[in-house]
N, C-alpha and C positions, 0 to 999 in steps of 0.2 A: 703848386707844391703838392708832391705826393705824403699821403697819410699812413701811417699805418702802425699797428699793435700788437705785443705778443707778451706773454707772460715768462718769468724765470722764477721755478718753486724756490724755496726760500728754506734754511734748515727750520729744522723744531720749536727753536728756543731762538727768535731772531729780533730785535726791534730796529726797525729800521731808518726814525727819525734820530735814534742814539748816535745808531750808524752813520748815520749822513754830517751829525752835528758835533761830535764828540770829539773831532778832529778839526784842524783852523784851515786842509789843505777846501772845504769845502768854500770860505771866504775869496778864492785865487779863482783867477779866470782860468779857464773857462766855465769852472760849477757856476751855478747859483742856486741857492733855496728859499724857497716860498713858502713863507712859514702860514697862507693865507689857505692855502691848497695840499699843505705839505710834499711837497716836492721838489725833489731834486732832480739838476736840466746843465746840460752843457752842450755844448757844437764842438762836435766830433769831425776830426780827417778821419777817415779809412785808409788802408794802406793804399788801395788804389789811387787816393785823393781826394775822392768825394769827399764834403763836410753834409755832415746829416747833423739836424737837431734832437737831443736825446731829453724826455721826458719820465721820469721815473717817481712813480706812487705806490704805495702798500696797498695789496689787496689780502684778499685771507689766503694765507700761505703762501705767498708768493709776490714778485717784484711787477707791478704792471710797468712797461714799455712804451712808450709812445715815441715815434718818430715820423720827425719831418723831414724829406729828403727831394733833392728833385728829379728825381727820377726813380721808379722801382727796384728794389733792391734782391740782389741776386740772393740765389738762398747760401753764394759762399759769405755776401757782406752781413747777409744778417745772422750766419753763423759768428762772424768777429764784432758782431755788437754784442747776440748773447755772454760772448766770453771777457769781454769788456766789461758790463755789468756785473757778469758774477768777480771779476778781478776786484771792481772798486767798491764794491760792496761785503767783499771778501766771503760769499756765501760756501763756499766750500771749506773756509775754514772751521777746524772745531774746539772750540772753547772751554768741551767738558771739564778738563783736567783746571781751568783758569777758576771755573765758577767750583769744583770740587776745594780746592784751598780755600777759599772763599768763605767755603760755609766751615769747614775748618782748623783757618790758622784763631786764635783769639782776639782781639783786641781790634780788629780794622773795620773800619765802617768806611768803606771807599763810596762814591757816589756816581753808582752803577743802577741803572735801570735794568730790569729782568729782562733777561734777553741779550742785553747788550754787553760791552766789551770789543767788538768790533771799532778797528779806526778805518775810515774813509781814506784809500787812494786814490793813484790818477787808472786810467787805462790801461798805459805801458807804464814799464820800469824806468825807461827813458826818461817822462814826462817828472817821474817822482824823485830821479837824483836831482832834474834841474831844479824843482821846485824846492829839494831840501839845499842844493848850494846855494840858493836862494836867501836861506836863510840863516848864512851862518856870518857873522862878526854884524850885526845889525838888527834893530827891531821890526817887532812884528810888519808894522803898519809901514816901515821901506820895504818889507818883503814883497806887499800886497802890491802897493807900487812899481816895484821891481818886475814883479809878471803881468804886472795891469799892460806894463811899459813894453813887454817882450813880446806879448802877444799882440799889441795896436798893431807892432812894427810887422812883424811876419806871420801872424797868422789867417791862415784861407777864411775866406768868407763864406757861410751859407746864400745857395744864390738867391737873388732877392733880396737880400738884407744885409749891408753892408757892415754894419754891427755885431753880426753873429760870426764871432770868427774863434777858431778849434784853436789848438796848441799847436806852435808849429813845428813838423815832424821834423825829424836830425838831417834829413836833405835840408830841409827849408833852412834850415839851421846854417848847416855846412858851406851854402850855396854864397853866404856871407861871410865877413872877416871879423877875428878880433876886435880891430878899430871899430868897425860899424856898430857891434852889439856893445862895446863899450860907452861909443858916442849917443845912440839912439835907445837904448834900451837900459841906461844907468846900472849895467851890468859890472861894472867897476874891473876891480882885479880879478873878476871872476869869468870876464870875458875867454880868458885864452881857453879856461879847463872848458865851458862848455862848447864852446868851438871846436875842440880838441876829442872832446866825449863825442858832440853830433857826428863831425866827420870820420871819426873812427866806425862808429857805428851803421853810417849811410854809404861807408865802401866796404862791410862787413868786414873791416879786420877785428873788430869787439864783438861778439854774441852776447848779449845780456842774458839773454832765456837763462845761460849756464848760471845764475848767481839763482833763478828761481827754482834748481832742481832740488826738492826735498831732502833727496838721498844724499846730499854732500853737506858732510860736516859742518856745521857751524862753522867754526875755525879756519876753513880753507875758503868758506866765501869769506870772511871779515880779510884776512888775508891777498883776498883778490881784490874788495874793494879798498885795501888801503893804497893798492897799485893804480886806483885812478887818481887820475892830478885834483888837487883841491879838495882830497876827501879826508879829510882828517877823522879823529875820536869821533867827535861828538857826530858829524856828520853818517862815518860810517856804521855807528849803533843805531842813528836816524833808520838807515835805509834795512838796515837788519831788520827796525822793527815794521818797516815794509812789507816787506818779506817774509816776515809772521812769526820773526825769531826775537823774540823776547829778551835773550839773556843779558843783554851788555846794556846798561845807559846811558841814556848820551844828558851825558852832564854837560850845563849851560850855565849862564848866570842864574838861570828863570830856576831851577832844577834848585841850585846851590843858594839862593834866597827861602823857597819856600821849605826844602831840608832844614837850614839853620832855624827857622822862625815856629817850625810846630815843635821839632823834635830836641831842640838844645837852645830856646831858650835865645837865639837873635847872636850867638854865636858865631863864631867862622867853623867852616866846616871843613874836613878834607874831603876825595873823590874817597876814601875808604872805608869814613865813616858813614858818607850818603848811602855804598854799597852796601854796608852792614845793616843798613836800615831795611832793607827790600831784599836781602837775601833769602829769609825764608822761603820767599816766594820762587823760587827757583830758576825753572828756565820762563817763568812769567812777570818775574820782578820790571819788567820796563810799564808791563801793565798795569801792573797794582801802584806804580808809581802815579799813572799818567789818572788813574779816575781816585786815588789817594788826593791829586791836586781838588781846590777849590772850582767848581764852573766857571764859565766867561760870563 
């Protein structure tokens, strides 16, 4: 097994265990973190196919890299690692305007580490619809299952080690049927949409990238993703806030329990009094929601 290390500078104001942990997609295969070492590690496909092992630690100002791989990595693979990292890490995003309300609006004491507000994605957009259709009419801990389950069945192994195996990309996906990922992966009814999403995607009639273009309105991506099968509300404010768009909440049970229980007193709540609660915050209200909740 080949070795090898590189750094990715990191913004100004960055903490990176927040980052890795502040989010539950770090619980789902293929992350893991080691809270012994603090680092965060997954086995990675490349588009080419390769599955390479990614190892990731804070250094000063920046993300160190470790990867296992078997064989030397071309400088285009280890250009789509770097950008890989900086995706799930979300290092190119910027937070000023999140942490400026912050010290601003009155009354909130959210429980934000300095630095932090960052949430943990996957690599591809791909990876993070499946992971949020994953998670929707069911709890957490079928979720965890639910991908433990999806990736046993299809996903490539690092060679060597039969154990390390990546997410499997929308070919590996597609190459299978409804039935299968229903029967073998306890994908339930959720079988057809991602079957439907992979094979779309791995004969390029779907372009994801276009949901990540900055420049298009809000409104016309929420719009596009409500045109995927199985993507409802809650789901598609999920991937919004993927995406780094803040404004809509994806209200849930979980969302609509801990709203009634601080703010009114164990009440039932509607979706527009939960909104009225995190309005101020603007186009940042899904964040001031998500570090307003209590830790795991």
């Amino acid at each position: 097994m080949i070795k090898d290390t590189f750094q990715e500078k990191t913004p100004p104001s960055f903490h990176f265990k927040s980052t890795a942990n502040a989010h539950g997609w770090v619980m789902l295969r293929p992350f893991h973190w080691d809270e012994t070492v603090a680092q965060l590690s997954r086995f990675h496909q490349l588009r080419n196919g390769q599955v390479v092992r990614l190892g990731m630690t804070e250094q000063a100002n920046a993300v160190q890299i470790e990867i296992e791989a078997a064989q030397p990595l071309t400088p285009t693979e280890a250009a789509e690692i770097r950008q890989a990292v900086r995706r799930m890490l979300r290092l190119d995003e910027d937070l000023t305007e999140f942490h400026t309300f912050y010290r601003q609006l009155d009354g909130w004491q959210l429980k934000i580490e300095p630095g932090g507000g960052r949430l943990l994605r996957c690599a591809t957009l791909f990876e993070d619809i499946v992971y949020t259709l994953c998670t929707t009419n069911i709890n957490w801990s079928g979720t965890i299952r639910m991908v433990d389950r999806l990736v046993t069945a299809l996903g490539r192994p690092l060679p060597g080690d039969s154990d390390g195996l990546a997410f499997p990309s929308p070919a590996d996906i597609a190459a299978t049927t409804p039935e299968f990922l229903k029967q073998e992966t306890g994908l339930g009814y959720r079988s057809p949409y991602v079957w439907e999403l992979a094979t779309a995607v791995a004969e390029d009639r779907l372009d994801l990238t276009g949901f990540e273009d900055p420049d298009k309105p809000t409104q016309e991506v929420l719009a596009e993703l409500n045109r995927l099968k199985g993507v409802g509300p809650y789901a598609a404010a999920t991937i919004l806030m993927i995406l780094g768009r803040y404004e809509h909440l994806a209200i849930d049970s979980e969302m609509r329990s801990f709203v009634s229980n601080k703010y009114f007193g164990g009440e039932r709540v509607t979706n527009g009094q939960i909104q009225n609660i995190y309005a101020p915050w603007g186009r940042w209200q899904y964040l001031a929601y998500w570090f307003d909740m209590p830790p795991e």
